[in-house]
RODO-2510 file (C-alpha; in nm, 4 decimals, decimal comma):
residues 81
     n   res          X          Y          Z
     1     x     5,5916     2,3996    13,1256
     2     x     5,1958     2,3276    13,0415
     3     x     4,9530     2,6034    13,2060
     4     x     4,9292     2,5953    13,6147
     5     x     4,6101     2,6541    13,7697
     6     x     4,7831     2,9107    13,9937
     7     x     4,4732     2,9874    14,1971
     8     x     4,4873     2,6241    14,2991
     9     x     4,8117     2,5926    14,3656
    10     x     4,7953     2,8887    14,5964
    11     x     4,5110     2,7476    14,7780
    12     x     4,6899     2,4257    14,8392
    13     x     4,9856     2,6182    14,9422
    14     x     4,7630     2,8250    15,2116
    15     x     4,6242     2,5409    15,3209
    16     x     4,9658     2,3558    15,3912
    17     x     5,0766     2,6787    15,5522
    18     x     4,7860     2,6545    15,8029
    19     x     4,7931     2,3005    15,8345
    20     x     5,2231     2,2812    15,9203
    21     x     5,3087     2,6153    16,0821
    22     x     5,6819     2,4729    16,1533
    23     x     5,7124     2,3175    15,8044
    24     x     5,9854     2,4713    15,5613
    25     x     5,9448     2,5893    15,2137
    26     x     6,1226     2,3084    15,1148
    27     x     5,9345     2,0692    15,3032
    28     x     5,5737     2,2194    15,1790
    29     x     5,7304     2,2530    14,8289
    30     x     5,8214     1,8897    14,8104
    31     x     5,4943     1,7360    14,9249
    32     x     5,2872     1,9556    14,7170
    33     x     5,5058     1,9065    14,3728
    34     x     5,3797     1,5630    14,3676
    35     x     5,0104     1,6569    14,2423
    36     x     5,2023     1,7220    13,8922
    37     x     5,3119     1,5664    13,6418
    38     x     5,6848     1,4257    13,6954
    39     x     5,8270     1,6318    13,4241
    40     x     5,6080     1,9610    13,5535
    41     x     5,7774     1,8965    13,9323
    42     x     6,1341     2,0748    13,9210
    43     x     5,9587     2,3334    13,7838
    44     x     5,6666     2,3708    14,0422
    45     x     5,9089     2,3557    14,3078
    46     x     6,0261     2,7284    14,2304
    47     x     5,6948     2,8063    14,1807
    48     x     5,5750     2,6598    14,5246
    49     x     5,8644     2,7735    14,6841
    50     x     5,7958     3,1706    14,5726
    51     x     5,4009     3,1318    14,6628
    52     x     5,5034     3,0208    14,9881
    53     x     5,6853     3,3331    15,0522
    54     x     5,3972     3,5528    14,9177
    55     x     5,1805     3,3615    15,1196
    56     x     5,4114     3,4281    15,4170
    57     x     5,4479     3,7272    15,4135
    58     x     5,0866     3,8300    15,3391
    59     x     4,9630     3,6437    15,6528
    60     x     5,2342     3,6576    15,9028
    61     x     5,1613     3,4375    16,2003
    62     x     5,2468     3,5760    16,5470
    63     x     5,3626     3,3134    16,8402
    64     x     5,0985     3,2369    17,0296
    65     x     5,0028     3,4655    17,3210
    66     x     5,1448     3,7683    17,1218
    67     x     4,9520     4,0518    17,0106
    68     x     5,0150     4,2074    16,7053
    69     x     5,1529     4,5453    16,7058
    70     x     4,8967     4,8541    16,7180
    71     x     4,9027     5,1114    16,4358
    72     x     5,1605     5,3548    16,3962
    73     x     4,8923     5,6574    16,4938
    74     x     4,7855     5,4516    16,7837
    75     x     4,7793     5,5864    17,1192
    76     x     4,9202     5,2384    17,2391
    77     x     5,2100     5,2556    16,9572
    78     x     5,3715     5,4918    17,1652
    79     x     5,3604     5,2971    17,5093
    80     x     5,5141     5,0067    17,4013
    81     x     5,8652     5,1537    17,3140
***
């Protein structure tokens, strides 16, 4: 597989995260593949796929109306269990 700009293809994987907060891996993975080159696309799909989890799970989105837990050392940790 040729080089992958892999800051822009985390950038367009962020930005399809924001943009379809329901979507699926396999959903973002397929629409995004197609910016490469045909033979490039099996392949980008497994990288897509693995961005989308680090992407995931480095900004974890909360259902609406829910705050996110306070620190551990928080006064307010305590009262909530």
């Amino acid at each position: 597989m040729a080089k992958v700009d892999q800051d822009a293809a985390r950038r367009a994987v962020s930005a399809w995260i924001d943009a379809h907060p329901d979507g699926t891996l396999t959903e973002m993975a397929d629409e995004l593949k197609k910016a490469y080159p045909e033979d490039q696309q099996k392949d980008m799909t497994i990288v897509l796929r693995g961005m989308g989890v680090a992407e995931i799970r480095r900004h974890p989105y909360l259902p609406p109306g829910v705050p996110p837990d306070p620190p551990e050392d928080s006064p307010a940790a305590g009262e909530q269990r």
